[in-house]
PQR file of N, CA, C, O and H, with PARSE charges and radii, in Angstrom:
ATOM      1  N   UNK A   1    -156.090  77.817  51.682 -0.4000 1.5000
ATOM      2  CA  UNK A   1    -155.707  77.948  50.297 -0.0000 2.0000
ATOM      3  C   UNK A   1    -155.904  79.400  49.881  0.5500 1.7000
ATOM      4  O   UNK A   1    -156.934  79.989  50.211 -0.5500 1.4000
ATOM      5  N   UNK A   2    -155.029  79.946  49.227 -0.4000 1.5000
ATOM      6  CA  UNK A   2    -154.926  81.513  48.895 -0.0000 2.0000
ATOM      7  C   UNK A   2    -155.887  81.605  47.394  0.5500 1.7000
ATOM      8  O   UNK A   2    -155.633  80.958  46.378 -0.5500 1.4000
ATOM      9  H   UNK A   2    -154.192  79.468  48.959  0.4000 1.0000
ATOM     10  N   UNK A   3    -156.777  82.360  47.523 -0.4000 1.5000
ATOM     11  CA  UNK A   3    -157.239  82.430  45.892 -0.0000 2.0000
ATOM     12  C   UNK A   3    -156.115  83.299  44.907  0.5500 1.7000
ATOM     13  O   UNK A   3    -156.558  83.519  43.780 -0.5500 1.4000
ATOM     14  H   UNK A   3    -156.983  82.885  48.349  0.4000 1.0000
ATOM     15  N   UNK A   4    -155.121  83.674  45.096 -0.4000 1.5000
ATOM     16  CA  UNK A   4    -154.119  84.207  44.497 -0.0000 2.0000
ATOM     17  C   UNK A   4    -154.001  83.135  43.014  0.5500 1.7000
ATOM     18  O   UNK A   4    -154.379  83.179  41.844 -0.5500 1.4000
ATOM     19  H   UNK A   4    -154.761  83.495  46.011  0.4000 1.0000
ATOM     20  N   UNK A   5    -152.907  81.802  44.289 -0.4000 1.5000
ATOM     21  CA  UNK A   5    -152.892  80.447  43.359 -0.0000 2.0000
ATOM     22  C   UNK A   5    -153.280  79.851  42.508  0.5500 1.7000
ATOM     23  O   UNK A   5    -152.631  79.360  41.584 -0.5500 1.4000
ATOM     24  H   UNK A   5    -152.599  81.766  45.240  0.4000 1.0000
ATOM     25  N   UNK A   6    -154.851  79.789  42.775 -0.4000 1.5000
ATOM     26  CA  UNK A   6    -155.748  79.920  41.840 -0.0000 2.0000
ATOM     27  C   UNK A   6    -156.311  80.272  40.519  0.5500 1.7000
ATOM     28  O   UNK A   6    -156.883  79.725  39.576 -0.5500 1.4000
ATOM     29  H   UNK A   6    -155.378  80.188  43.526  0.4000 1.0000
ATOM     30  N   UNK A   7    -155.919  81.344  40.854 -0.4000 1.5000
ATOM     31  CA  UNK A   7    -156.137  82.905  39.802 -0.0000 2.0000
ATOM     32  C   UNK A   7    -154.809  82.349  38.657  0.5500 1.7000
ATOM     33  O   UNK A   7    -155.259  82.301  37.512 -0.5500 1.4000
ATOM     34  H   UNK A   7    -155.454  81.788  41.620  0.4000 1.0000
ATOM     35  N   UNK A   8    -153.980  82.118  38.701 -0.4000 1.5000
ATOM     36  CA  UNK A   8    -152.533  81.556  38.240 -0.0000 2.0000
ATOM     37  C   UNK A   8    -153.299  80.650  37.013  0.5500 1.7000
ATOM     38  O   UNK A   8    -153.260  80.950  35.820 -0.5500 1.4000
ATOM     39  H   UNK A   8    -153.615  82.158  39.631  0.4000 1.0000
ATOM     40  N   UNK A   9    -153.723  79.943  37.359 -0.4000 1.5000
ATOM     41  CA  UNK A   9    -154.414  78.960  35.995 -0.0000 2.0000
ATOM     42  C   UNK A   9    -155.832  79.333  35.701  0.5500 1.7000
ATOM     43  O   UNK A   9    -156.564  78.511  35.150 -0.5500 1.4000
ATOM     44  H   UNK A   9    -153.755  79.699  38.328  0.4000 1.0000
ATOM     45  N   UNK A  10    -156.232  80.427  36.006 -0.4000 1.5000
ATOM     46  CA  UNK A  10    -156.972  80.740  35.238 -0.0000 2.0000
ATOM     47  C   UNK A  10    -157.709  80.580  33.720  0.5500 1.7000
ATOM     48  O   UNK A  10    -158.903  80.470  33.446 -0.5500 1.4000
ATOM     49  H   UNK A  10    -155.637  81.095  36.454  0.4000 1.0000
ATOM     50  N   UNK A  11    -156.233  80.621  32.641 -0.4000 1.5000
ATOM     51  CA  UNK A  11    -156.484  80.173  31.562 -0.0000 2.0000
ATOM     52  C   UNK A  11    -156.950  78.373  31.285  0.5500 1.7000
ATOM     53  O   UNK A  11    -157.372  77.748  30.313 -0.5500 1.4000
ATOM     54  H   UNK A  11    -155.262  80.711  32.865  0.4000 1.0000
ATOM     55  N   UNK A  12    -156.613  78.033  32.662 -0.4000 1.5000
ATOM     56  CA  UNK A  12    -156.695  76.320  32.060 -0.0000 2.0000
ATOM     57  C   UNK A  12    -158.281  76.306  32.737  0.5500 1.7000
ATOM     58  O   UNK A  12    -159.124  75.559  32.241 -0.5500 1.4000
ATOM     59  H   UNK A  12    -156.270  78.541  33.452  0.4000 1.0000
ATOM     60  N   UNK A  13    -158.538  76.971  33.620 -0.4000 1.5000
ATOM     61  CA  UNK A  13    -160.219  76.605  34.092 -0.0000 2.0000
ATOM     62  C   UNK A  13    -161.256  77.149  33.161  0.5500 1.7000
ATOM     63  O   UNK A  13    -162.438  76.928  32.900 -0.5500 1.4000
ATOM     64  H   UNK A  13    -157.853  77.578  34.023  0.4000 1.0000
ATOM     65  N   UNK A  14    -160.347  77.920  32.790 -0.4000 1.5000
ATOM     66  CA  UNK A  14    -162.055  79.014  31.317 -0.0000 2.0000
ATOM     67  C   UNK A  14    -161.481  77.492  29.995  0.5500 1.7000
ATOM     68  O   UNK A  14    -162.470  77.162  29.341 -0.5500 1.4000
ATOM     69  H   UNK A  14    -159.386  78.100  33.002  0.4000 1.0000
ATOM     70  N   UNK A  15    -160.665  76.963  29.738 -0.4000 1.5000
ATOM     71  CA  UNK A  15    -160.796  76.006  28.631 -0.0000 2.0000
ATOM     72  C   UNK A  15    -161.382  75.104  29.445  0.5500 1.7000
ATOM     73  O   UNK A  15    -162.592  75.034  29.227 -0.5500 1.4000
ATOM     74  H   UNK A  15    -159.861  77.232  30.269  0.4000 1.0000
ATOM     75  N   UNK A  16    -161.005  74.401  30.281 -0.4000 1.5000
ATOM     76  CA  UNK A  16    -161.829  72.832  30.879 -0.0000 2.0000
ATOM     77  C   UNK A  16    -163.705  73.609  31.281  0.5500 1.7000
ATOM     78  O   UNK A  16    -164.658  72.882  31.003 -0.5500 1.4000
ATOM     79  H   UNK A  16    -160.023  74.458  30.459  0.4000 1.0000
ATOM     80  N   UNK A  17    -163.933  74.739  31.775 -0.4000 1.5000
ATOM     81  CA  UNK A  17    -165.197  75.432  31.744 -0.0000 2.0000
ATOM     82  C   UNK A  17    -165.802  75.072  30.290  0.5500 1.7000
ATOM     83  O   UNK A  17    -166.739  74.326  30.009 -0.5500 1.4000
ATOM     84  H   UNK A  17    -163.158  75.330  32.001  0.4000 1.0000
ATOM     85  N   UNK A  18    -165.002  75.808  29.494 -0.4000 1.5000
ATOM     86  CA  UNK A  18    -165.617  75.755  28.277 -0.0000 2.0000
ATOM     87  C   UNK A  18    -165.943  74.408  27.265  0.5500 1.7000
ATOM     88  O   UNK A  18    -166.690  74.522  26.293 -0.5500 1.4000
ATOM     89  H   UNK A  18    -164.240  76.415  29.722  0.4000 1.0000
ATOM     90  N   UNK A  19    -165.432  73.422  27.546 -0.4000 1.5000
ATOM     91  CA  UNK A  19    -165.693  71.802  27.578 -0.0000 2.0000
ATOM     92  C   UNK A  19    -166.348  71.191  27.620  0.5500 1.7000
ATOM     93  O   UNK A  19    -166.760  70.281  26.901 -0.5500 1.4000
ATOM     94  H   UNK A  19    -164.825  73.330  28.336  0.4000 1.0000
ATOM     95  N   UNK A  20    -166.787  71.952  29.310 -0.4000 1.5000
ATOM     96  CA  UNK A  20    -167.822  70.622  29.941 -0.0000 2.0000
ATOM     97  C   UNK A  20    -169.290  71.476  28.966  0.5500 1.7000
ATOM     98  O   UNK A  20    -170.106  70.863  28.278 -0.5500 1.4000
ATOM     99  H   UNK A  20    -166.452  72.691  29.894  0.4000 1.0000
ATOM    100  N   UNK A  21    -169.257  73.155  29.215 -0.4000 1.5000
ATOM    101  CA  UNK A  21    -170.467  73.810  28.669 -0.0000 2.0000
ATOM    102  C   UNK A  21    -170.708  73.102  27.322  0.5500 1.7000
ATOM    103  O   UNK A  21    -171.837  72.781  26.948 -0.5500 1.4000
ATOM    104  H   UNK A  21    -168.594  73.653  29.774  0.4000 1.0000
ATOM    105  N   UNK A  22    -169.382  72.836  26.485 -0.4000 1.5000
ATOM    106  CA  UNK A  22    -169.473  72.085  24.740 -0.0000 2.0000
ATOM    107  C   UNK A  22    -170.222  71.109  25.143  0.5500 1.7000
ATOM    108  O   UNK A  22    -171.435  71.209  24.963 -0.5500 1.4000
ATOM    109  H   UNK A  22    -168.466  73.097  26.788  0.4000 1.0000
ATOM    110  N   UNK A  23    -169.689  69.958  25.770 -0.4000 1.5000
ATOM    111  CA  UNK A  23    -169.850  68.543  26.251 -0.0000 2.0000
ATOM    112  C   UNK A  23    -171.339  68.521  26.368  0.5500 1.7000
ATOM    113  O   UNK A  23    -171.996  68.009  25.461 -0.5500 1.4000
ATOM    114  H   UNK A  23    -168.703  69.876  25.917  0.4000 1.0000
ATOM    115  N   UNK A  24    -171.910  69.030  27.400 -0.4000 1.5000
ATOM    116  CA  UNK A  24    -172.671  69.569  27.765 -0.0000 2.0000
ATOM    117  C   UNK A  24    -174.329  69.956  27.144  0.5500 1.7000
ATOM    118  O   UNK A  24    -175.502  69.709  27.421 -0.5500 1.4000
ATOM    119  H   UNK A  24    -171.376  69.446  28.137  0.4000 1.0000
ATOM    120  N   UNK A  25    -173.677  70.573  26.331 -0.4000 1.5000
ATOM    121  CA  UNK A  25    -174.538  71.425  25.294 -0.0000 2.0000
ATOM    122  C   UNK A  25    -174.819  70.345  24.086  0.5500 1.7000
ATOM    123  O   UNK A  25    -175.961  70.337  23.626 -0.5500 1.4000
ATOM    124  H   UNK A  25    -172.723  70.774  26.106  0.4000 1.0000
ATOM    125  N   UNK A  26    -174.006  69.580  23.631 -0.4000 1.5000
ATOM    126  CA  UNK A  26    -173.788  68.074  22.582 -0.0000 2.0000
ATOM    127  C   UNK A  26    -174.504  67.182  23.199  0.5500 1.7000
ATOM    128  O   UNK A  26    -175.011  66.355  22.441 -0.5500 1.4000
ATOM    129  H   UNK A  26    -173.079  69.586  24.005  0.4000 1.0000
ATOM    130  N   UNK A  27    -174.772  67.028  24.548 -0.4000 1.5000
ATOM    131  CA  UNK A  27    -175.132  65.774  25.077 -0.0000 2.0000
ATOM    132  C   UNK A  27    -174.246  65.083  24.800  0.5500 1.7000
ATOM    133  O   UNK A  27    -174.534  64.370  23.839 -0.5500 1.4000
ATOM    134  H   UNK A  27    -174.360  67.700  25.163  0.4000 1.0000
ATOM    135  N   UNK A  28    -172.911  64.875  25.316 -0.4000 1.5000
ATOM    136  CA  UNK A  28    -171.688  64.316  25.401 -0.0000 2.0000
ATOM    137  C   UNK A  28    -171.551  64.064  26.661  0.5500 1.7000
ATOM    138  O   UNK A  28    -170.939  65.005  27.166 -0.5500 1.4000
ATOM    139  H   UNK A  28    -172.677  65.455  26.096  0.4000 1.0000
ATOM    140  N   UNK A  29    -171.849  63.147  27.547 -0.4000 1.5000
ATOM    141  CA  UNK A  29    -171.453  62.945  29.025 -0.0000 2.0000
ATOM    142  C   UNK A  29    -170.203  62.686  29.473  0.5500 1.7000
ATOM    143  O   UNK A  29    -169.594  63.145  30.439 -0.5500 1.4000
ATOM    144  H   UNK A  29    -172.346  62.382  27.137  0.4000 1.0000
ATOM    145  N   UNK A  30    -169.851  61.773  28.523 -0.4000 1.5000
ATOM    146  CA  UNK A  30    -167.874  61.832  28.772 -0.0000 2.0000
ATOM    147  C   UNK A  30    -167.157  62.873  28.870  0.5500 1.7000
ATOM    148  O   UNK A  30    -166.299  63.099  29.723 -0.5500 1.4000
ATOM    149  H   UNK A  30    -170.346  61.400  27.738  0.4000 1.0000
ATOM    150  N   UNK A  31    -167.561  63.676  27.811 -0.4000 1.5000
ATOM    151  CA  UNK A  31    -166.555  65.172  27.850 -0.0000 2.0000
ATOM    152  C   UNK A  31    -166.618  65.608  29.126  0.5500 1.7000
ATOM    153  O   UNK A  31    -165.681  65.576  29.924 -0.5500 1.4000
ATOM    154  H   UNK A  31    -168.258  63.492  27.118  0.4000 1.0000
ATOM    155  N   UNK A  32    -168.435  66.287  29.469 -0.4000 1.5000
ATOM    156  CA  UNK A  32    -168.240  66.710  30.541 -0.0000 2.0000
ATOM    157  C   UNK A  32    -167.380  66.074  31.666  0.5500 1.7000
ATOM    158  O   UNK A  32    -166.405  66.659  32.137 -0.5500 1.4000
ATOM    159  H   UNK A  32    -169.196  66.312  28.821  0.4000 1.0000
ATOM    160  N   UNK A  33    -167.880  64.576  32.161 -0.4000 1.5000
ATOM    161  CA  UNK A  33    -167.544  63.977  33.031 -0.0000 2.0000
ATOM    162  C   UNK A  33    -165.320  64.197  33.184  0.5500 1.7000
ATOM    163  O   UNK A  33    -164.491  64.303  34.088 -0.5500 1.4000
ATOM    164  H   UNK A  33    -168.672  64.101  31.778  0.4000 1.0000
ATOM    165  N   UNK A  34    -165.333  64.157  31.874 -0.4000 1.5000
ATOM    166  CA  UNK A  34    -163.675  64.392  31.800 -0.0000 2.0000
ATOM    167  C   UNK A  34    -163.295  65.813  32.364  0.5500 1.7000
ATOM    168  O   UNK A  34    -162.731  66.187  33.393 -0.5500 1.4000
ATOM    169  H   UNK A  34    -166.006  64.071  31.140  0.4000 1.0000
ATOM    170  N   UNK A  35    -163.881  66.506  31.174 -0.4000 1.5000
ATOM    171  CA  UNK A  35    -164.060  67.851  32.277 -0.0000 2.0000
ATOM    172  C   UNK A  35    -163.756  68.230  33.484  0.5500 1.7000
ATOM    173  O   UNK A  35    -162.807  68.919  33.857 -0.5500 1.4000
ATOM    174  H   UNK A  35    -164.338  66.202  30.338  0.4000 1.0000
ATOM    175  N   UNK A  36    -164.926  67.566  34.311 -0.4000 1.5000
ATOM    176  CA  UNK A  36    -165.199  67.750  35.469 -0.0000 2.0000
ATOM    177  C   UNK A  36    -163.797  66.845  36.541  0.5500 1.7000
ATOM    178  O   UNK A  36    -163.431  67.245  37.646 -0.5500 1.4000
ATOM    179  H   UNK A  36    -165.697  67.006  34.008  0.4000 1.0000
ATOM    180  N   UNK A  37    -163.451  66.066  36.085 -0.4000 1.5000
ATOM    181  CA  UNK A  37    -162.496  65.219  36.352 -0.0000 2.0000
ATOM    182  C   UNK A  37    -161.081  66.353  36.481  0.5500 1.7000
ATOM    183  O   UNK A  37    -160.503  66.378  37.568 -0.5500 1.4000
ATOM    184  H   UNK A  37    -163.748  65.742  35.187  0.4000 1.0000
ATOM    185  N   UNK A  38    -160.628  67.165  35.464 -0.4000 1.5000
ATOM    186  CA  UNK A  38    -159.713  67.424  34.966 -0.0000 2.0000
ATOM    187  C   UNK A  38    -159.707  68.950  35.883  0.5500 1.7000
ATOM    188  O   UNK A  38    -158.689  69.424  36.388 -0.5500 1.4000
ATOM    189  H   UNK A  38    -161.097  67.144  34.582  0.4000 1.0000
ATOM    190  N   UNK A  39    -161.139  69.595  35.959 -0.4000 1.5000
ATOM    191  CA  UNK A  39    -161.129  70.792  36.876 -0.0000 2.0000
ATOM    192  C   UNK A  39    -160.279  70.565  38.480  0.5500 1.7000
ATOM    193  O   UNK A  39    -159.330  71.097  39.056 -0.5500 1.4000
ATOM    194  H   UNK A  39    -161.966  69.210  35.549  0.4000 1.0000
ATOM    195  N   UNK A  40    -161.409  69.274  38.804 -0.4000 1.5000
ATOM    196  CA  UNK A  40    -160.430  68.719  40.235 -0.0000 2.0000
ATOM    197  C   UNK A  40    -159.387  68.846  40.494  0.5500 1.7000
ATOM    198  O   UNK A  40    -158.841  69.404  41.445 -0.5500 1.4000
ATOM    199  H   UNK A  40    -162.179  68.841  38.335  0.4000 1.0000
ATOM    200  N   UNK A  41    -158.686  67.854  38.883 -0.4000 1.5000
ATOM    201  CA  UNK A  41    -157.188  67.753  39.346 -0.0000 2.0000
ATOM    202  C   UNK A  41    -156.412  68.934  39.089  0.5500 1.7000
ATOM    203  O   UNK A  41    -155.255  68.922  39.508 -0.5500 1.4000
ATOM    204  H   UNK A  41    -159.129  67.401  38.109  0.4000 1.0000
ATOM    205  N   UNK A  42    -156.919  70.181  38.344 -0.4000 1.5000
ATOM    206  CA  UNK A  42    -155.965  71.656  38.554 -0.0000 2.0000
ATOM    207  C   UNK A  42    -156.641  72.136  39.637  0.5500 1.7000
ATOM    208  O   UNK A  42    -156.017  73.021  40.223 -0.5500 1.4000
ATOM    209  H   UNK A  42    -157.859  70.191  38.003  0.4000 1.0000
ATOM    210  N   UNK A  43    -157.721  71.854  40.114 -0.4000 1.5000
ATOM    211  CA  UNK A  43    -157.510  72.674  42.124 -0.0000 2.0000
ATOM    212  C   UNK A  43    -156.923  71.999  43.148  0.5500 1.7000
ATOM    213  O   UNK A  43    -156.862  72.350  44.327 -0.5500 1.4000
ATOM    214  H   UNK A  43    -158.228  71.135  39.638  0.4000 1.0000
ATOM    215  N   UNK A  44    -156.344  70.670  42.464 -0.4000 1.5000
ATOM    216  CA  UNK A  44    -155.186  70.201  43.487 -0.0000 2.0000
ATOM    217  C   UNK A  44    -154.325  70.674  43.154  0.5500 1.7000
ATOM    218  O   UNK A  44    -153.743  71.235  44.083 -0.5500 1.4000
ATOM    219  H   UNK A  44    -156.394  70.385  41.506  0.4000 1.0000
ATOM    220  N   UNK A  45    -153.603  70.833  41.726 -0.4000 1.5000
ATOM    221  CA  UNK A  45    -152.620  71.216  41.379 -0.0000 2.0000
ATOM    222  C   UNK A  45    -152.251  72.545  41.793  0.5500 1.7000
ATOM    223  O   UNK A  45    -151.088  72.810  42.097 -0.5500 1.4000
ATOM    224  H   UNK A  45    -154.076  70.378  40.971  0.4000 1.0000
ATOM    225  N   UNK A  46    -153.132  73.351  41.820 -0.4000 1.5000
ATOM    226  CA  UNK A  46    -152.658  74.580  41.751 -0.0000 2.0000
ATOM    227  C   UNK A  46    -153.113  75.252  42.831  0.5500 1.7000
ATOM    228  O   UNK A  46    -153.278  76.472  42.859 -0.5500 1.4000
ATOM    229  H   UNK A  46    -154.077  73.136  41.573  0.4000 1.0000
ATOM    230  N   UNK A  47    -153.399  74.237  44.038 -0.4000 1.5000
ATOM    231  CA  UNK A  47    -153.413  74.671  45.748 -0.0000 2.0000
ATOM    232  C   UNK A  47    -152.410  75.595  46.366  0.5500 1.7000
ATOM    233  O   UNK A  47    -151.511  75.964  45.610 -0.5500 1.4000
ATOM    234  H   UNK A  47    -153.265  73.246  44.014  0.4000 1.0000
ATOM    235  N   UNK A  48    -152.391  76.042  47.602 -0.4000 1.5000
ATOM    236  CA  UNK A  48    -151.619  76.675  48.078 -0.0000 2.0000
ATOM    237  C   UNK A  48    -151.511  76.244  49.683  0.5500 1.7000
ATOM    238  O   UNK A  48    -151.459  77.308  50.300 -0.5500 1.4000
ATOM    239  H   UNK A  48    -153.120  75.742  48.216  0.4000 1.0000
ATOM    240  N   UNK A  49    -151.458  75.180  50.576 -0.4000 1.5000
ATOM    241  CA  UNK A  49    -151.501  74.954  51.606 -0.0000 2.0000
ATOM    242  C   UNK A  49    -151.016  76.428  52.778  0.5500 1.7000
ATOM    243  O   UNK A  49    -150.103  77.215  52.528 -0.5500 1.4000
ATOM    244  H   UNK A  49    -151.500  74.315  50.075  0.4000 1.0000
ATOM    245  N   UNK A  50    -151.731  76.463  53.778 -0.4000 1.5000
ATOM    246  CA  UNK A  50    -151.135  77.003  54.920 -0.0000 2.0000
ATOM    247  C   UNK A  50    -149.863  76.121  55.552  0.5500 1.7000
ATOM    248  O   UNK A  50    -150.094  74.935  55.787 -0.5500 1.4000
ATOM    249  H   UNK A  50    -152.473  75.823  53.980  0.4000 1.0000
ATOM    250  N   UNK A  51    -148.654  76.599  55.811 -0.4000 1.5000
ATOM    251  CA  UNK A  51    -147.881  75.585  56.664 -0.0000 2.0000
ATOM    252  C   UNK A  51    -147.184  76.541  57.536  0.5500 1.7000
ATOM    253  O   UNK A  51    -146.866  77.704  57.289 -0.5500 1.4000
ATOM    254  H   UNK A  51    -148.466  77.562  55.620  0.4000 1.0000
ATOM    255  N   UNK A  52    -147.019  75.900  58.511 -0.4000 1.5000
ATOM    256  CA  UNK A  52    -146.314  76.161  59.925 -0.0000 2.0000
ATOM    257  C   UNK A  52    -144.349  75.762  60.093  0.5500 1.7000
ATOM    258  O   UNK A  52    -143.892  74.783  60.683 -0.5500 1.4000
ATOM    259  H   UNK A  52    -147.277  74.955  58.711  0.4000 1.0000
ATOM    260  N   UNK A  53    -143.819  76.471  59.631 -0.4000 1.5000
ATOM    261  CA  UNK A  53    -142.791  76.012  60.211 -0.0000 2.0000
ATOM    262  C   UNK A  53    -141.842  75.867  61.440  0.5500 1.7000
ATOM    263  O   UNK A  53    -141.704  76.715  62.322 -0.5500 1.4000
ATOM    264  H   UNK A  53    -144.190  77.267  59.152  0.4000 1.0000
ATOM    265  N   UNK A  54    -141.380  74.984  61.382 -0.4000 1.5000
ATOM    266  CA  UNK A  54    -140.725  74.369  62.427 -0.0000 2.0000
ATOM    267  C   UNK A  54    -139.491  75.480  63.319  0.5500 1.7000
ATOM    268  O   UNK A  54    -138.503  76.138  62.990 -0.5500 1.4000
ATOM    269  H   UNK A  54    -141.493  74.296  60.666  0.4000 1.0000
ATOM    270  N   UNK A  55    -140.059  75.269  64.268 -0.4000 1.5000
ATOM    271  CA  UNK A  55    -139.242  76.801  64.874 -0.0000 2.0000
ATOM    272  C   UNK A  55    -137.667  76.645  65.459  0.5500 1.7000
ATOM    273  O   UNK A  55    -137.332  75.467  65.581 -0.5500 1.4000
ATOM    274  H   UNK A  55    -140.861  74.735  64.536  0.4000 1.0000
ATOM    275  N   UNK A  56    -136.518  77.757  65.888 -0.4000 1.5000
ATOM    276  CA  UNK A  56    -135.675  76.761  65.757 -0.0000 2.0000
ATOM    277  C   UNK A  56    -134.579  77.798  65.286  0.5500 1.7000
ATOM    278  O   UNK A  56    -135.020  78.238  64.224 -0.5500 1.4000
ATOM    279  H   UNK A  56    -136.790  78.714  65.789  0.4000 1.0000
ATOM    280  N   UNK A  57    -133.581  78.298  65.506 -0.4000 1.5000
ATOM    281  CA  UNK A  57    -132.513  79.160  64.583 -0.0000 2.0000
ATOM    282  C   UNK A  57    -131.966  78.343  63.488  0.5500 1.7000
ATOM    283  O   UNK A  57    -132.249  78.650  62.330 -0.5500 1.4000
ATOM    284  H   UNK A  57    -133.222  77.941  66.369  0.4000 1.0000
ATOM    285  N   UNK A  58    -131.195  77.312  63.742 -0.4000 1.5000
ATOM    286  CA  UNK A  58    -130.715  75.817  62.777 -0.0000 2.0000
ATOM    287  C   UNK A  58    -131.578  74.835  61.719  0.5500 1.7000
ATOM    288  O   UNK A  58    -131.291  73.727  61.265 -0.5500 1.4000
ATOM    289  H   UNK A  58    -130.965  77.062  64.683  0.4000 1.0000
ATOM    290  N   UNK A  59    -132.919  75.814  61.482 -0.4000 1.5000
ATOM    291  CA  UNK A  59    -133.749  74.712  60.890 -0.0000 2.0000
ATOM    292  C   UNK A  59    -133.918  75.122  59.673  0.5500 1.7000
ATOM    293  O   UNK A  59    -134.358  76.267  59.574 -0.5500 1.4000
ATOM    294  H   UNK A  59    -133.152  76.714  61.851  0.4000 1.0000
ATOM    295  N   UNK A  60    -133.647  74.378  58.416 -0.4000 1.5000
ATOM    296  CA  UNK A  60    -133.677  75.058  56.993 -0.0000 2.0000
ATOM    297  C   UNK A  60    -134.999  74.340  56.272  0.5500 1.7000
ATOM    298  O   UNK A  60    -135.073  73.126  56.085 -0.5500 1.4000
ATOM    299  H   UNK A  60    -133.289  73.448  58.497  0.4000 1.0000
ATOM    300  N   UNK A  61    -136.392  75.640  55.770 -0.4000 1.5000
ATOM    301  CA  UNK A  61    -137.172  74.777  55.324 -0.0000 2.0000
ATOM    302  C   UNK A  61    -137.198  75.351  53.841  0.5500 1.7000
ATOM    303  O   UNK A  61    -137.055  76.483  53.377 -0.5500 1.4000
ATOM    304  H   UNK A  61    -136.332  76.627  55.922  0.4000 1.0000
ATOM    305  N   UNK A  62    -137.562  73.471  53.015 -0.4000 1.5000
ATOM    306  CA  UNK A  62    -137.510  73.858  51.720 -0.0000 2.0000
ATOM    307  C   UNK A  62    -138.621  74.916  51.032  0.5500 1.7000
ATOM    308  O   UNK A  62    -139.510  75.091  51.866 -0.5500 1.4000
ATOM    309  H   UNK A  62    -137.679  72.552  53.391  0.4000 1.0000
ATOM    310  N   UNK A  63    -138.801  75.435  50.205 -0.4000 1.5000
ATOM    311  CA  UNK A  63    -139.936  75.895  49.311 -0.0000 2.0000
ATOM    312  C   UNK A  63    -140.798  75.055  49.171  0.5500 1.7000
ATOM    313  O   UNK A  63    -141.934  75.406  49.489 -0.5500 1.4000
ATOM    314  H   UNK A  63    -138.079  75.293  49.528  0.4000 1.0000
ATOM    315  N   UNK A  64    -140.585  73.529  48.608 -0.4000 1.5000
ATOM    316  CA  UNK A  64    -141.677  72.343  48.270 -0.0000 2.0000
ATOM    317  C   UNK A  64    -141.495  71.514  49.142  0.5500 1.7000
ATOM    318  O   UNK A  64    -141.209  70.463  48.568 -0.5500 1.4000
ATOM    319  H   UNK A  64    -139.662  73.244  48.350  0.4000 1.0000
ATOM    320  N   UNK A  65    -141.495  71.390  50.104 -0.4000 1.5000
ATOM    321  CA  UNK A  65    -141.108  70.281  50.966 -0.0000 2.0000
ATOM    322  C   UNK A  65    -142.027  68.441  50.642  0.5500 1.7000
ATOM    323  O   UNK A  65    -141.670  67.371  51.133 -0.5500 1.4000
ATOM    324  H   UNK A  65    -141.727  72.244  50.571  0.4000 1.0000
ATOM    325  N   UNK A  66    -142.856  68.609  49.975 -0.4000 1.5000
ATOM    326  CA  UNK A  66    -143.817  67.671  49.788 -0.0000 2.0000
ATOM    327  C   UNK A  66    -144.611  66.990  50.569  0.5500 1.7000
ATOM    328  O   UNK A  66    -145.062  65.896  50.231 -0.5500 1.4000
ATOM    329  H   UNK A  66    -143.147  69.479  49.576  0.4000 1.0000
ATOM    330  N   UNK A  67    -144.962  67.745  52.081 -0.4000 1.5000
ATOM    331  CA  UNK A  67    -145.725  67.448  52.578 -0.0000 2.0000
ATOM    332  C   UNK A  67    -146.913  67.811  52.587  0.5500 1.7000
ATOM    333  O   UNK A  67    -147.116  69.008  52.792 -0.5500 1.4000
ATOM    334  H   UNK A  67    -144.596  68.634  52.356  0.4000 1.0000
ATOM    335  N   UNK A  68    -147.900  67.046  52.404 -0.4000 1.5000
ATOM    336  CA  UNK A  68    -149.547  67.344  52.494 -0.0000 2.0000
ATOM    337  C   UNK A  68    -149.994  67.669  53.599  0.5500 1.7000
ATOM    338  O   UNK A  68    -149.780  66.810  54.454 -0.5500 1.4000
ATOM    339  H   UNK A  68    -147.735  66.074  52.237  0.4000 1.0000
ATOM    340  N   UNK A  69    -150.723  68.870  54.076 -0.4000 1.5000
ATOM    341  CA  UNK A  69    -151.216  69.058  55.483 -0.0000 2.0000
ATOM    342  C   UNK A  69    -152.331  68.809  55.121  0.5500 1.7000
ATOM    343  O   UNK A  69    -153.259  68.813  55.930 -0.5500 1.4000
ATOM    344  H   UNK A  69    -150.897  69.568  53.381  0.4000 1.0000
TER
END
């Protein structure tokens, strides 16, 4: 995974950061826990897999192909 990608949503990890610290700080366990939930799913989102393509003169690969390595 490239930390480039990453860096890209930046703005959405300093708000869900700043959440769980609210949450947090309230003694709100849900928030955080949502929070913490919601961080996960933008470092899936905003992954960058290594992929290998398929070698080959005739072989056309997409940009998103939707495979998970």
């Amino acid at each position: 995974m490239r930390f480039q990608t990453l860096y890209e949503g930046r703005a959405i990890f300093a708000v869900l950061l700043l959440l769980a610290a609210i949450g947090g700080w309230l003694g709100w366990g849900w928030l955080v826990v949502l929070a913490a939930l919601l961080i996960v799913f933008c470092i899936n989102f905003f992954r960058d897999p290594d992929r290998v393509a398929p070698a080959g003169e005739d072989v056309v690969v997409a940009a998103a192909d939707g495979i998970r390595s």
